[in-house]
N, C-alpha and C positions, 0 to 999 in steps of 0.2 A: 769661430767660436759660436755656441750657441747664446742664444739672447735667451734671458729670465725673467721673468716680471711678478713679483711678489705683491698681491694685495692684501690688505694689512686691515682686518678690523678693530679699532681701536680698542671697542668697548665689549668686545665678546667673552661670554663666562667668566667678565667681571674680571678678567687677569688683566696683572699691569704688564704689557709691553714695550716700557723701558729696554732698553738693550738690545731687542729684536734685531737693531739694525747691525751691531757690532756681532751678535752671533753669527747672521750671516757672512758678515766677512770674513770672519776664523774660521766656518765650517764649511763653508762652498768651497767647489773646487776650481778656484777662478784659471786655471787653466783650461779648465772646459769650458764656463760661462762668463758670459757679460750678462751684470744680471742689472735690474731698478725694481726698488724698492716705494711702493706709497700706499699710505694711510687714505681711507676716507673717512667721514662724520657723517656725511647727506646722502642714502639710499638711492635719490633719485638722480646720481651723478654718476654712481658706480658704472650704470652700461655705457657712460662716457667714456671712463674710464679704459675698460677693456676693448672700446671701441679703438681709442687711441693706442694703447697697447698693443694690437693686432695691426694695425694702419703698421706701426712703426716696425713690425717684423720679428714681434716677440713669439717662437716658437714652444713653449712652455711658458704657463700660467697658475703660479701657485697661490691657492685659496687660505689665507693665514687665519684661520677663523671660526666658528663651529658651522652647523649644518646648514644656520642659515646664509651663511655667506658662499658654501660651498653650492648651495641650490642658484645663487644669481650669478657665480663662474659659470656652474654646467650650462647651463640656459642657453649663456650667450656662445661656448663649446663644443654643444652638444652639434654633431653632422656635419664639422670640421675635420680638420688633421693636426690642430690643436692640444697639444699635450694638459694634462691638466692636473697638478701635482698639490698635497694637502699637506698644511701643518696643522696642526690639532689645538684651536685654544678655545673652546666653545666650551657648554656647559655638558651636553653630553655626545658631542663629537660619534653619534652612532653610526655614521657611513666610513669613516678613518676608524672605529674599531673594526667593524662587518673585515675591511679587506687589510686586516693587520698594519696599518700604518701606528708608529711609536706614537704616545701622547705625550711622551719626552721631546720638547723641541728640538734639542740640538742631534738625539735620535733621528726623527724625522728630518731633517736637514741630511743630516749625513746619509739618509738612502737616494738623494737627489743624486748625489753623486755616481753613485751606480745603480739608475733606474731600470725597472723593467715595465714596459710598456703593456700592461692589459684594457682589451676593449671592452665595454661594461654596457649595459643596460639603462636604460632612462626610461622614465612611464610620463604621460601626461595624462593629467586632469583637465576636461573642461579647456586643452589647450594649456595648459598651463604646467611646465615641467618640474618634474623632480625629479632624486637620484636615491632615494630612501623609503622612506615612510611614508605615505600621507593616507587622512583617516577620518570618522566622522565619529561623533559620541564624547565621551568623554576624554580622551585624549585631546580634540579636536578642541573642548569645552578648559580643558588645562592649559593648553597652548594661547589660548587666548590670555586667561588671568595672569600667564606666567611673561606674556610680552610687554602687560601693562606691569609687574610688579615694580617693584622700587628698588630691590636686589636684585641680584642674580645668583646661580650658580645650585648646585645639586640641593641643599638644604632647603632654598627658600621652593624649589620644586615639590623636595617632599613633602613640606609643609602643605601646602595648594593642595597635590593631592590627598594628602589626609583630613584637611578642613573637607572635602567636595566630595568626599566620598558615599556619605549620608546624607546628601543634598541634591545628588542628581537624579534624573529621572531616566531610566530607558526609553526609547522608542522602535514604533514597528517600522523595518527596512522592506522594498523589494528587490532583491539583486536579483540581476542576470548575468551569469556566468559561464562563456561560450555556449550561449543560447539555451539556456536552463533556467528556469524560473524560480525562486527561493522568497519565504515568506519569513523573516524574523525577527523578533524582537530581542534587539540589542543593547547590550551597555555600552559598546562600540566596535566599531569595524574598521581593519585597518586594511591597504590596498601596500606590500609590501618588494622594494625590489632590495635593499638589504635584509638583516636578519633582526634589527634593534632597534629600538629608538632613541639609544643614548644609554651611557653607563653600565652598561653590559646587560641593559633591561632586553633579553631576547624575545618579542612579540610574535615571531616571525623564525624559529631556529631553522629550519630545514631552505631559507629562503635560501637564490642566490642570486649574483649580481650579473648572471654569465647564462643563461641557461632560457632567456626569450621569451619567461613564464614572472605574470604576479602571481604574490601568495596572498590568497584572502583571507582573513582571520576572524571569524565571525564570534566575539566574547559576548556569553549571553549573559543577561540580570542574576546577579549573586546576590549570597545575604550578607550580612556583615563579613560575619565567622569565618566566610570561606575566602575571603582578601590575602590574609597571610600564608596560605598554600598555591596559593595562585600564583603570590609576589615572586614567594620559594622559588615555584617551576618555570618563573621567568627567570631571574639571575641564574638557572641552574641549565636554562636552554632545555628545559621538558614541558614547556607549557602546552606544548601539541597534546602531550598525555592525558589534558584536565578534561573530565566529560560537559564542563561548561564552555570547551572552543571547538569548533568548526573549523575547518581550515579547506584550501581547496586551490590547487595551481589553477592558472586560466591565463589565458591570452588574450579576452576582451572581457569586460566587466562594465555594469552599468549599473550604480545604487540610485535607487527613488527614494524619497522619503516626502514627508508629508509638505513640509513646509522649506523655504527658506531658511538657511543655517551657515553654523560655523563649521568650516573645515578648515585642517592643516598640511601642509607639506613640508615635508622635512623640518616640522618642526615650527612652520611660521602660520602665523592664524589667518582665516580669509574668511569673508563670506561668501559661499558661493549659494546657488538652487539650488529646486528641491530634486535636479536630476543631475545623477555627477556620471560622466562615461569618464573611463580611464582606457588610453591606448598603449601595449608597450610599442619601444623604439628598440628594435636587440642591436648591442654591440654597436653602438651610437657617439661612446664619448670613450675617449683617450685616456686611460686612467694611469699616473705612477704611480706604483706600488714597492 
C-alpha cells in the first residue's frame, strides 16, 4: 500500500475544517493507501513535519490548504520523487485552479484515487521557491496588508485592494530578461509560473506550469477609470490584450529597483532587496492532478 500524508492548515481561507478527517476516511480509497492525517498552528514546525513524514516513508504528500501552504510542501518536494497532491481550502487557491484541481474537497479527494502524475516547473527568487506567482508592486504591497488582516478570505481582499488603489505609488524597475535591458515604471510586476493569482484573477493567461519559461507581466501606472476594464480582462483571461501590460517569456530574469522592499510568493509577503534574480527549475516537482 502506498503511504499518504495529509497536511492540514487549520486556519486557511478562513474555512472551518471540522470533518476534514472523516471525509477522508469515506473518500480514500484505503485499499490503495495508508494514509496520516495532521494539522499544524506554528509555521516554524511545519518543515519538521514533512521532515518526519518523509523519514517515515510517506510517498505522497498532500498540501490541505491554499497557496501558502502549498509553497512550504513544494520547497521541501521540490527535486525529489516525492508525489505532491492538493486539496483546495485557501482564499484563492490560484495554483489548484491553473492545473484544474476541484475546489470541492471531497472532488479533490476523490481524484487522489486515480491520480495522474505531472512534472511541473518551480522558479526561485533570491533562492527562495515558489510554485505560482510571485511579484513586486502592488500585489506585492496587498499581500502584505492582507496577511496582517483580521479576516480572511476573498471579500476582505477585495476590500484592501479597493481601499489601496488611490494610495499607491508606481515605481521605476530595471529588468533584465535573458540578457535584455528594460527600463519601467510600474504599478507591478509579476514573475509567473501559473496563469493566476487566486480566484480565477488570470495575471498571467498564456502562462504554463510545464514549458521551462516564466511569464513576465509588466502592468504599467493606470488611471482610475481604467481599473475596471483591466479587472474585466483579467477574470476573462485577456489581460495580455490591454495596451497597459507587457508581458514577455524568459528563462532568467533579474528586477532592480531602487530600494529595499516588499515582495510576495505565491501569495506570502517578504522582504527582500533591491535586486530580485528569479531562476526557473523545469519539471522539478511531482504534481497530482
Amino acid at each position: 500500500m502506498e503511504k499518504i500524508y495529509f497536511l492540514v492548515n487549520p486556519i486557511s481561507g478562513g474555512r472551518n475544517k471540522t470533518g476534514f478527517d472523516e471525509l477522508v476516511r469515506k473518500t480514500l480509497d484505503l485499499s490503495k493507501y495508508d494514509y496520516k492525517i495532521q494539522s499544524w498552528d506554528n509555521p516554524e514546525k511545519l518543515g519538521e513535519m514533512l521532515d518526519s513524514a518523509i523519514a517515515a516513508g510517506y510517498t505522497t504528500i498532500v498540501a490541505a490548504g491554499g497557496d501558502g501552504t502549498l509553497n512550504q510542501v513544494a520547497a521541501k518536494l521540490a527535486g525529489t520523487n516525492i508525489k505532491m497532491g492538493i486539496v483546495p481550502m485557501g482564499s484563492g487557491n490560484g495554483f489548484a485552479r491553473h492545473n484544474g484541481i476541484p475546489m470541492d474537497t471531497m472532488r479533490a479527494l476523490e481524484r487522489l484515487n486515480t491520480p495522474t502524475v505531472k512534472k511541473v516547473d518551480t522558479i526561485l527568487i533570491n533562492n527562495q521557491r515558489y510554485v505560482n506567482v510571485a511579484g513586486v508592486g502592488f500585489d506585492a504591497h496587498i499581500g502584505y496588508l492582507f496577511s496582517v488582516a483580521s479576516e480572511r478570505g476573498f471579500k476582505t481582499y477585495a476590500k484592501i485592494v479597493i481601499r489601496e488603489l488611490s494610495r499607491f505609488e508606481s515605481q521605476r524597475y530595471k529588468l533584465v530578461i535573458d540578457g535584455n535591458e528594460y527600463i519601467e515604471k510600474a504599478f507591478l510586476i509579476s514573475v509567473a509560473n501559473g496563469s493566476q493569482w487566486g480566484n480565477n484573477a488570470a495575471i498571467a493567461p498564456e502562462a504554463s506550469t510545464r514549458d521551462g519559461l516564466m511569464d513576465v507581466i509588466v502592468m504599467k501606472p493606470f488611471k482610475f477609470y481604467q481599473a475596471p476594464l483591466l479587472a474585466f480582462q483579467m477574470f476573462t483571461k485577456k489581460i495580455n490584450r490591454n495596451s497597459l501590460i507587457k508581458s514577455f517569456k524568459a528563462k532568467s530574469v533579474t528586477i532592480y529597483r531602487e530600494d529595499n522592499g516588499a515582495v510576495h510568493f505565491d501569495g506570502e509577503p517578504a522582504e527582500m532587496g533591491s535586486e530580485l534574480a528569479f531562476k526557473i527549475e523545469p519539471a522539478s516537482l511531482n504534481l497530482l492532478v
